[in-house]
Backbone as ProteinMPNN parsed JSONL, in Angstrom:
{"seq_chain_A": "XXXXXXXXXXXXXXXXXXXXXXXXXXXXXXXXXXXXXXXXXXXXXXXXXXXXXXXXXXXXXXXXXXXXXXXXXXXXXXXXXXXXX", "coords_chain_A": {"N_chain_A": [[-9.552, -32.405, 82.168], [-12.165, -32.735, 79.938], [-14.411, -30.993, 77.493], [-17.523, -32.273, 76.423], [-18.643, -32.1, 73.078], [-20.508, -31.549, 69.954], [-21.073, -32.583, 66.631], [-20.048, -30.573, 65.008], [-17.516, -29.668, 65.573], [-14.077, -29.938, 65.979], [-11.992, -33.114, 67.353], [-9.751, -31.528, 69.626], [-7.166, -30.642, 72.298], [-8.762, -30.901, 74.846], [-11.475, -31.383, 74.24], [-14.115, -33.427, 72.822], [-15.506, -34.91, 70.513], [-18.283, -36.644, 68.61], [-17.847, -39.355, 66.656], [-17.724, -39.261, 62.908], [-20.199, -39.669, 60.802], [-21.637, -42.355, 61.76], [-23.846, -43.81, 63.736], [-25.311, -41.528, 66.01], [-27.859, -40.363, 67.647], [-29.813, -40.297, 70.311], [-32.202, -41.513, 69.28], [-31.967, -42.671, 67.002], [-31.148, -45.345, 68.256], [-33.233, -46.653, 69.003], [-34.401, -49.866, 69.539], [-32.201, -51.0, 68.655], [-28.491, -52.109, 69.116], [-25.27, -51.393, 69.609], [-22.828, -51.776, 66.999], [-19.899, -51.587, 67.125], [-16.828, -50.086, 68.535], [-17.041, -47.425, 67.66], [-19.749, -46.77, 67.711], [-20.587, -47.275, 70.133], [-19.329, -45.816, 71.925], [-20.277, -43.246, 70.675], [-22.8, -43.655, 71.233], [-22.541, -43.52, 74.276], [-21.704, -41.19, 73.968], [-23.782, -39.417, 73.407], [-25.801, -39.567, 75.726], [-24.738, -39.203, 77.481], [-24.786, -35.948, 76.367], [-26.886, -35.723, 76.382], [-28.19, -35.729, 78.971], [-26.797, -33.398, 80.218], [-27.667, -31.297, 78.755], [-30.595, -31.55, 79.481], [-31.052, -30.186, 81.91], [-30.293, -27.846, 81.297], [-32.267, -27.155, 79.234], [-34.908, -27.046, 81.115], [-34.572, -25.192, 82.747], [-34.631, -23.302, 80.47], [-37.193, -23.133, 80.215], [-38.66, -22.192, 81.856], [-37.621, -19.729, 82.829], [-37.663, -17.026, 80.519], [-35.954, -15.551, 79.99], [-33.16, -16.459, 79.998], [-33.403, -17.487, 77.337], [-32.654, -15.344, 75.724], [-29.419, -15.239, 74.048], [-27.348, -14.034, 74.487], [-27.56, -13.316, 77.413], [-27.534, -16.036, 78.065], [-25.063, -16.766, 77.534], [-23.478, -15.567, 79.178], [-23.972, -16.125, 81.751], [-23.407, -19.339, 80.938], [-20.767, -19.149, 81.45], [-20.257, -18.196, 84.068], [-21.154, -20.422, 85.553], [-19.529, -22.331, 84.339], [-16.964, -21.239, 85.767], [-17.545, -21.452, 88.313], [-17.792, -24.202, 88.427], [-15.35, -24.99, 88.324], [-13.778, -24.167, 90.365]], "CA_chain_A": [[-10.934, -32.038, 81.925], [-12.682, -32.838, 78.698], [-16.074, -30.787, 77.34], [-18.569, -32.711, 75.134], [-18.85, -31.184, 71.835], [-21.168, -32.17, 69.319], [-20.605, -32.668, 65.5], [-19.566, -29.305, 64.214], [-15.98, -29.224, 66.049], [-13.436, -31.636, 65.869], [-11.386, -33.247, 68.936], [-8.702, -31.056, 70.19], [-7.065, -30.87, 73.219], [-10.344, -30.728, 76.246], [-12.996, -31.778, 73.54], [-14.644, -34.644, 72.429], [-16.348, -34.981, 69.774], [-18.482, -37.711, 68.85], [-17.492, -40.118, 65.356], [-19.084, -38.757, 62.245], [-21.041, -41.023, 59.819], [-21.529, -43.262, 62.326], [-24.784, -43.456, 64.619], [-25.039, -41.155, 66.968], [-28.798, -39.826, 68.233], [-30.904, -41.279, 71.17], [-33.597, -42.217, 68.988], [-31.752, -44.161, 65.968], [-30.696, -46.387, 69.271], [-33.998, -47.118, 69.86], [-34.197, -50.915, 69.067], [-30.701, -51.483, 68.268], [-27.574, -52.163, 70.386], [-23.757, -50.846, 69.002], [-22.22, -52.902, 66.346], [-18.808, -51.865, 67.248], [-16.787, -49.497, 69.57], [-17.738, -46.402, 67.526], [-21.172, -46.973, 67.952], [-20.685, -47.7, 71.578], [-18.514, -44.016, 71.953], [-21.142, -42.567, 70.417], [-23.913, -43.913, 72.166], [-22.319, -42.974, 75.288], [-21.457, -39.333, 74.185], [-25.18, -38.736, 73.478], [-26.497, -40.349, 76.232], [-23.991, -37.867, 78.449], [-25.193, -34.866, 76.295], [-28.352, -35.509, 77.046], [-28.266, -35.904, 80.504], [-26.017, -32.524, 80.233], [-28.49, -30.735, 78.237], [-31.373, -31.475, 79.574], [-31.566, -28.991, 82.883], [-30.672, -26.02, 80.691], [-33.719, -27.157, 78.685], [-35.698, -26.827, 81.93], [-34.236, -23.772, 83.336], [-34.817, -22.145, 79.813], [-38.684, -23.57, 79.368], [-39.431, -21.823, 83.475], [-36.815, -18.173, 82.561], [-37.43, -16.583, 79.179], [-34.595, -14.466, 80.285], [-32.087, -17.512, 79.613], [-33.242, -17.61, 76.459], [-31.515, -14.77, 74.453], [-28.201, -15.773, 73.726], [-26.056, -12.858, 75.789], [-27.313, -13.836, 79.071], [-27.05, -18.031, 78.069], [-23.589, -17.542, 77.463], [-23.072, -15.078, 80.262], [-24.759, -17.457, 82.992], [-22.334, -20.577, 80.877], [-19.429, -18.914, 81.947], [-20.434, -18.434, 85.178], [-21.37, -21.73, 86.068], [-18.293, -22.964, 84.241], [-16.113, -20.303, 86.406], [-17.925, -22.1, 89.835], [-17.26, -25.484, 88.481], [-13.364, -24.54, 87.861], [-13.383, -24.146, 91.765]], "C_chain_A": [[-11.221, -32.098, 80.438], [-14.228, -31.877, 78.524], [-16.566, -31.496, 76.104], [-19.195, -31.862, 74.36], [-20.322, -32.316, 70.546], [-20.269, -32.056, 67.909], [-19.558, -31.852, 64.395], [-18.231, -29.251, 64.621], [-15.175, -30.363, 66.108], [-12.591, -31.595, 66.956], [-10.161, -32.896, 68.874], [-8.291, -31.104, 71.556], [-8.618, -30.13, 74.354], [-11.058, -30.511, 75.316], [-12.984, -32.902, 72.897], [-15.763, -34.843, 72.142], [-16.972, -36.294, 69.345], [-17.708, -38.342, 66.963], [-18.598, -39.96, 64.631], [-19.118, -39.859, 61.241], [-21.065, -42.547, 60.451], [-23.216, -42.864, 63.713], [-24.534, -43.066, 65.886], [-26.327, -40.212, 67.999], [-29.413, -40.331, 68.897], [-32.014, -42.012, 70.406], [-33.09, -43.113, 67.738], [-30.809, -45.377, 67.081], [-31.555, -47.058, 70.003], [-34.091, -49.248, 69.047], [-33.002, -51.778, 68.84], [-29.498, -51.415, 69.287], [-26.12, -51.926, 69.369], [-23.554, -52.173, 68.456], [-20.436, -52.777, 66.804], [-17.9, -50.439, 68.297], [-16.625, -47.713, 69.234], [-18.866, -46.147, 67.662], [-21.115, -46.657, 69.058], [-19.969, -46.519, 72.072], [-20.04, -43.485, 72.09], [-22.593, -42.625, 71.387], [-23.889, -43.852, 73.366], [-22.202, -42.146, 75.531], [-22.87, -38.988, 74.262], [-25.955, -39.242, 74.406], [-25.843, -39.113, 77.438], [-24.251, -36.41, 77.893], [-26.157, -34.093, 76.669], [-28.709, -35.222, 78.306], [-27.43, -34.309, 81.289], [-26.752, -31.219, 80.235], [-29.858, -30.241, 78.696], [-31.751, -30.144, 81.012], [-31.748, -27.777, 82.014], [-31.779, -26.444, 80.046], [-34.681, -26.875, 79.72], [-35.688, -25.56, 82.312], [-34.67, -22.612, 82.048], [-36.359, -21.699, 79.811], [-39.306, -22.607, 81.201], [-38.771, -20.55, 83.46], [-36.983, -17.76, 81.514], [-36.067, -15.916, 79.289], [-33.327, -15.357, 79.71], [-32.271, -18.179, 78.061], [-32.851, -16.765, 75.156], [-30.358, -15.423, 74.734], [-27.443, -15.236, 74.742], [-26.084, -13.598, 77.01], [-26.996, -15.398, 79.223], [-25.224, -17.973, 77.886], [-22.92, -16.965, 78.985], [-23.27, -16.114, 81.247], [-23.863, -18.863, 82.296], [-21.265, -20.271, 81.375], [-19.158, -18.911, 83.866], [-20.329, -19.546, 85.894], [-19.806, -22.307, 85.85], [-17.251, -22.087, 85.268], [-16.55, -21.217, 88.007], [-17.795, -23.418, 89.857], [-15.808, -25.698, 88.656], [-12.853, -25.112, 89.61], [-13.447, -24.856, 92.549]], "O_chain_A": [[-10.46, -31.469, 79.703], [-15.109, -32.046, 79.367], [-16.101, -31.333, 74.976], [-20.061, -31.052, 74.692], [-20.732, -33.476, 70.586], [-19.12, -31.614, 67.885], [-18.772, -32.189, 63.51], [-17.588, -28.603, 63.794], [-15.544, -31.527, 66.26], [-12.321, -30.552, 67.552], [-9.347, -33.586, 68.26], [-9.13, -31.693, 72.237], [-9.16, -29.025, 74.358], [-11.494, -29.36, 75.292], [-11.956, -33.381, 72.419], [-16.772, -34.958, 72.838], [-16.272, -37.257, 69.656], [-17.111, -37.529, 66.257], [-19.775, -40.174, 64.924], [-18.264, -40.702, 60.968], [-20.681, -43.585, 59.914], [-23.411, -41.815, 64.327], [-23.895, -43.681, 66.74], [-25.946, -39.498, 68.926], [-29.972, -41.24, 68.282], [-32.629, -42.972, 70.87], [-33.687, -44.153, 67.455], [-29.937, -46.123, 66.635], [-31.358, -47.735, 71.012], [-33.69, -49.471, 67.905], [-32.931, -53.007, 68.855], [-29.589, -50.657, 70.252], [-26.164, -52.471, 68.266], [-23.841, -53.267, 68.942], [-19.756, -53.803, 66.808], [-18.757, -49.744, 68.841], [-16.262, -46.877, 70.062], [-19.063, -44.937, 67.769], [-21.633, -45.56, 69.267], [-20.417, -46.391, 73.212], [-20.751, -43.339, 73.085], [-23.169, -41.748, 72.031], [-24.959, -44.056, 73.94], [-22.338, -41.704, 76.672], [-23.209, -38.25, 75.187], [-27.079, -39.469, 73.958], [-26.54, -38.326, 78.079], [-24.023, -35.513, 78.705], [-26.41, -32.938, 77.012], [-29.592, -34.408, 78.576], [-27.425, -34.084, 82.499], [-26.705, -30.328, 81.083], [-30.314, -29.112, 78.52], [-32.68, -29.343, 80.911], [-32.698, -27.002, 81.9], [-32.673, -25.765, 80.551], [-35.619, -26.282, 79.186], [-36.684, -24.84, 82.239], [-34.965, -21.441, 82.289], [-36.812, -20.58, 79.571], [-40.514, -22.576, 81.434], [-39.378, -19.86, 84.279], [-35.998, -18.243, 80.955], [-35.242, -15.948, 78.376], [-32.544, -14.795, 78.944], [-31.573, -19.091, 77.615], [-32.74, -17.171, 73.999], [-30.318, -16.191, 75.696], [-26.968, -15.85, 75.698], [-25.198, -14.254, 77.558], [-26.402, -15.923, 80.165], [-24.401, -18.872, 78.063], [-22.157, -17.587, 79.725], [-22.408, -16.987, 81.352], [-23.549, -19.632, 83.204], [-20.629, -21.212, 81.85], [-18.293, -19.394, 84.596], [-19.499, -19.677, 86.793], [-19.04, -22.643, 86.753], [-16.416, -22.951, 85.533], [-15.606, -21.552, 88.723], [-17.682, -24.006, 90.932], [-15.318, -26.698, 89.18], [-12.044, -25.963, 89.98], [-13.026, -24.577, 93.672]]}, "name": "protein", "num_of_chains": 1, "seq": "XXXXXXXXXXXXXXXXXXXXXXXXXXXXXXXXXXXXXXXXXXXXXXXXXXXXXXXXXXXXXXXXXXXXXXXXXXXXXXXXXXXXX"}
């Protein structure tokens, strides 16, 4: 099992981080296609963050409740605890 990390942490064992100084945001990919197979990482990690990301963005924008911190991490653990299984 691997979790997708973003920039701030570097890849240890079960994370994966993306390659820094190297493009890596949905929108500087608009127009352009990977020059090489950091690019092409990258543009696959954020393309899977997104797609990761985006419910809790829904679930937060329809619960205020999920948006203090306590209960977002409480309710991550959870979920991660029912994925485990």
């Amino acid at each position: 099992k691997y979790f997708l990390v973003d920039a701030g942490y570097t890849n240890g064992p079960g994370f994966v981080a993306p390659y820094r100084g190297t493009r890596y945001h949905l929108n500087e990919w608009i127009g352009n296609t990977p020059q090489n197979f950091k690019e092409l990482f990258n543009l696959c990690h954020s393309s899977a963050r997104n797609a990761i990301e985006r419910p809790f963005g829904i679930l937060k924008k329809r619960w205020s409740i999920l948006r203090t911190p306590s209960f977002l991490k409480e309710s991550c653990t959870f979920c991660h605890t029912r994925i485990e299984r």
